[in-house]
C-alpha positions in Angstrom: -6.7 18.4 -5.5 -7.1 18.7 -1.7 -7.1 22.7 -1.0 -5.0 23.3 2.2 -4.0 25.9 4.4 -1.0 26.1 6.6 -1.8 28.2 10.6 1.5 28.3 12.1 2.7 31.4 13.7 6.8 30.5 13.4 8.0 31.4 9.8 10.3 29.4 9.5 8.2 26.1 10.1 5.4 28.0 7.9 8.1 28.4 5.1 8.8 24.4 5.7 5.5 23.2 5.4 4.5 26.0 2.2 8.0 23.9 0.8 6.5 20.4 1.7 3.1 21.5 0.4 4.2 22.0 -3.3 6.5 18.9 -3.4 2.8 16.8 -2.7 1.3 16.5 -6.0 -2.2 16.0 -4.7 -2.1 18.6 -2.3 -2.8 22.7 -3.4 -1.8 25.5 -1.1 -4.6 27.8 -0.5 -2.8 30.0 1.5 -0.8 30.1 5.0 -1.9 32.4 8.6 0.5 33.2 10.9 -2.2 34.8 13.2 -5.2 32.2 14.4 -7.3 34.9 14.9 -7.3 36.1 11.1 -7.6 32.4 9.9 -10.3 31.8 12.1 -11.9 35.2 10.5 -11.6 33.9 7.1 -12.1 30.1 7.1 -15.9 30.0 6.8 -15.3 31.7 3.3 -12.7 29.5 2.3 -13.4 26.0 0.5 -10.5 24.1 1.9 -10.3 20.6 3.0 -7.3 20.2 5.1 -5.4 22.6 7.7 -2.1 21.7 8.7 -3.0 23.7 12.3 0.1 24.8 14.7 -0.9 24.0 18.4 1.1 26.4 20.3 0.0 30.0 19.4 -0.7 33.8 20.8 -4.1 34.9 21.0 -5.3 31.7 20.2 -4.6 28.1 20.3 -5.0 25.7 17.7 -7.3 23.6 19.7 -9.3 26.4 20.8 -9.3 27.6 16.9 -10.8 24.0 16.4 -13.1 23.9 18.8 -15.0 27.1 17.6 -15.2 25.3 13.8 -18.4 23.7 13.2 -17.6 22.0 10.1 -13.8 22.0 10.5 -11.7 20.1 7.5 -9.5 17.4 8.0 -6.7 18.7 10.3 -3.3 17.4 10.5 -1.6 19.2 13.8 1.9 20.7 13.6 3.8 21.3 17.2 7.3 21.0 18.8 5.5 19.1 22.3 4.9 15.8 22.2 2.4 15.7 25.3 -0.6 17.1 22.7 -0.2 13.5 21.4 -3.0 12.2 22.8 -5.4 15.0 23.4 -5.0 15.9 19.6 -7.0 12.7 18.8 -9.9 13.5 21.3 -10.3 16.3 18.3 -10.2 13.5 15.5 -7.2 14.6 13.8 -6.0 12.9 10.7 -2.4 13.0 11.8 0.1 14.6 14.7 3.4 15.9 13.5 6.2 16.6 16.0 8.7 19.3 15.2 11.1 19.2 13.4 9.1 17.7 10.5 11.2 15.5 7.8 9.5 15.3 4.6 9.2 11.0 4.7 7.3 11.9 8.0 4.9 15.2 6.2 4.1 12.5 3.0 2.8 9.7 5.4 0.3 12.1 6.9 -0.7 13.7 3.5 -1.4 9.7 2.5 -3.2 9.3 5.7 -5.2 12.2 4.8 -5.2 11.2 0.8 -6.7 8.3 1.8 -9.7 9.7 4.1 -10.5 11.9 1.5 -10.8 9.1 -1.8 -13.0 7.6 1.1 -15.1 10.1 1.5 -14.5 11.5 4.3 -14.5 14.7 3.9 -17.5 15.0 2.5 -16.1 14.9 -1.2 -15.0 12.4 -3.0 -12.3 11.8 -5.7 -12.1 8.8 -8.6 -9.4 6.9 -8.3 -6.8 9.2 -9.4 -2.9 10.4 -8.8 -1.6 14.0 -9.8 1.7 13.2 -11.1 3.7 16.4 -10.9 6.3 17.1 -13.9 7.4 20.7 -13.9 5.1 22.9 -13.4 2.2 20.8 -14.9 0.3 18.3 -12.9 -0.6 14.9 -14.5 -4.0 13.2 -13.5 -3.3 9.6 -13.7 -5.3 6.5 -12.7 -2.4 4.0 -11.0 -3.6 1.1 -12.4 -2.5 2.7 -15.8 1.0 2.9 -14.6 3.4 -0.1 -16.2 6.2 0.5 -13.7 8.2 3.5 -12.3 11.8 4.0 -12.6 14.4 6.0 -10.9 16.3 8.2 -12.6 18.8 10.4 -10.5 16.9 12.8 -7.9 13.9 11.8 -10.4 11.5 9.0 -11.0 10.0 8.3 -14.6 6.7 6.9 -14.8 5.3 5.0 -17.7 1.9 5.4 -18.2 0.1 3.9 -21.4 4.0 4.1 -23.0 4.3 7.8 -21.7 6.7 8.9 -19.5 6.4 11.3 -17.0 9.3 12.8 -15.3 9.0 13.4 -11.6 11.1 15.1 -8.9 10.4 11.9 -6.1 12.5 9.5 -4.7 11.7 5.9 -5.5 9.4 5.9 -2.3 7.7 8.5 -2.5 6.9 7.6 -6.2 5.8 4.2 -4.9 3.4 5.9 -1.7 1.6 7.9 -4.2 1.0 5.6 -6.7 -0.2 3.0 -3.8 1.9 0.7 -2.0 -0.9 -2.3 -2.6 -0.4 -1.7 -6.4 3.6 -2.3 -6.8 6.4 -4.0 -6.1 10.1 -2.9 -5.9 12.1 -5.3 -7.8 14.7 -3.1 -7.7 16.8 -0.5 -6.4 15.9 1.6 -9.6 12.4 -0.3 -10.3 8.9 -1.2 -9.2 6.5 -2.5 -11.0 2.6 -2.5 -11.4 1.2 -6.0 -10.1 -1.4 -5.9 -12.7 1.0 -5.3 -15.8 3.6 -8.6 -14.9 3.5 -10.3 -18.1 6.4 -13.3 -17.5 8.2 -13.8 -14.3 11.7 -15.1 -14.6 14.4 -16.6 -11.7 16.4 -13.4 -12.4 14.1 -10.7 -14.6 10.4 -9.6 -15.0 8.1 -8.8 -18.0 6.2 -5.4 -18.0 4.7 -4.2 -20.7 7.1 -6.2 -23.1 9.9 -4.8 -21.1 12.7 -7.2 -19.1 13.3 -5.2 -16.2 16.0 -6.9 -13.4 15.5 -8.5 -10.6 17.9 -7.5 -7.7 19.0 -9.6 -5.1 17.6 -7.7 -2.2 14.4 -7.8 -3.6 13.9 -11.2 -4.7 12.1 -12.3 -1.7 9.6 -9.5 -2.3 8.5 -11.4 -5.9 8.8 -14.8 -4.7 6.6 -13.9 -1.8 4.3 -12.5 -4.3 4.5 -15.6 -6.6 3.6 -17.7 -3.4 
């Protein structure tokens, strides 16, 4: 998991990202500071590896919070002024998040930042692993395990060693965690893992001695594939 804290002095954004935090499977909240000073205070103590760090803030900036770290974390910045853009990268950010925040926009930086961290970056490094949440229980799954995923409602199951595990993501999401490099829509309500394609037909595709469809959208995706 990567431990994460949230600085941001405006509740209601703090609120958004605590929300955004637990819908991440491989992210875990380590707790939230709406005053930099206190965060500043108690960060040396802490074993986190990510702050999702507010910008604009009394008392104390979050670049001049940053810039009094000597080991800081990964840092993803949070603010509602675009003109930070550019400085924020002079401080090696992972990611810069403009207010308001959508949730497609908060899971690309947590993949940005997913990804630094299976490489290393941080210091620590991971296996090649997925936390699959389902309820209140988190699966650790290796992707290449995964036959395919399917949507389900607001849900997507995947199947995993002919398991299924149950998981409040959209069909994108689902597909960002598990790696976009490892599947393939071939559906509106399917992708499927590259490595499991048993039999490709002009219309349906073998997975783990399922037929799953082929839609007509997405055909061009399994041709190019093929090719």
């Amino acid at each position: 998991m990567i431990r994460t804290i949230v600085i941001e002095d405006e509740p209601m954004a703090l609120e958004l990202l605590e929300n955004y935090i637990g819908r991440v499977p491989y992210l875990q909240h380590s707790g939230s500071y709406r005053n930099a000073v206190k965060a500043l205070q108690d960060i040396p103590s802490l074993e986190i590896d990510l702050i999702f760090l507010d910008i604009n803030m009394p008392d104390l900036t979050g670049l001049q919070l940053l810039e009094t770290l000597q080991n800081p974390p990964m840092i993803v910045f949070t603010t509602a002024y675009s003109e930070y853009a550019v400085k924020s990268y002079d401080y090696e950010a992972v990611d810069y998040l403009l207010k308001p925040i959508e949730f497609e926009r908060f899971l690309k930086a947590s993949n940005r930042v997913y990804d630094k961290f299976l490489s290393g970056g941080t210091g620590r490094r991971m296996l090649d692993t997925v936390f699959i949440k389902c309820g209140t229980e988190y699966h650790c799954v290796n992707p290449d395990d995964i036959c395919y995923i399917e949507s389900a409602g607001n849900y997507v199951e995947f199947l995993v060693k002919g398991k299924t595990l149950l998981s409040l993501l959209t069909m994108k999401e689902a597909i960002n965690l598990a790696g976009n490099h490892r599947f393939i829509q071939i559906h509106r309500s399917f992708a499927v893992g590259v490595a499991h394609i048993e039999v490709v037909e002009s219309d349906t595709v073998k997975v783990c001695g399922r037929e799953l469809p082929i839609g007509q959208k997405y055909r061009d995706n399994m041709k190019s594939l093929i090719s």
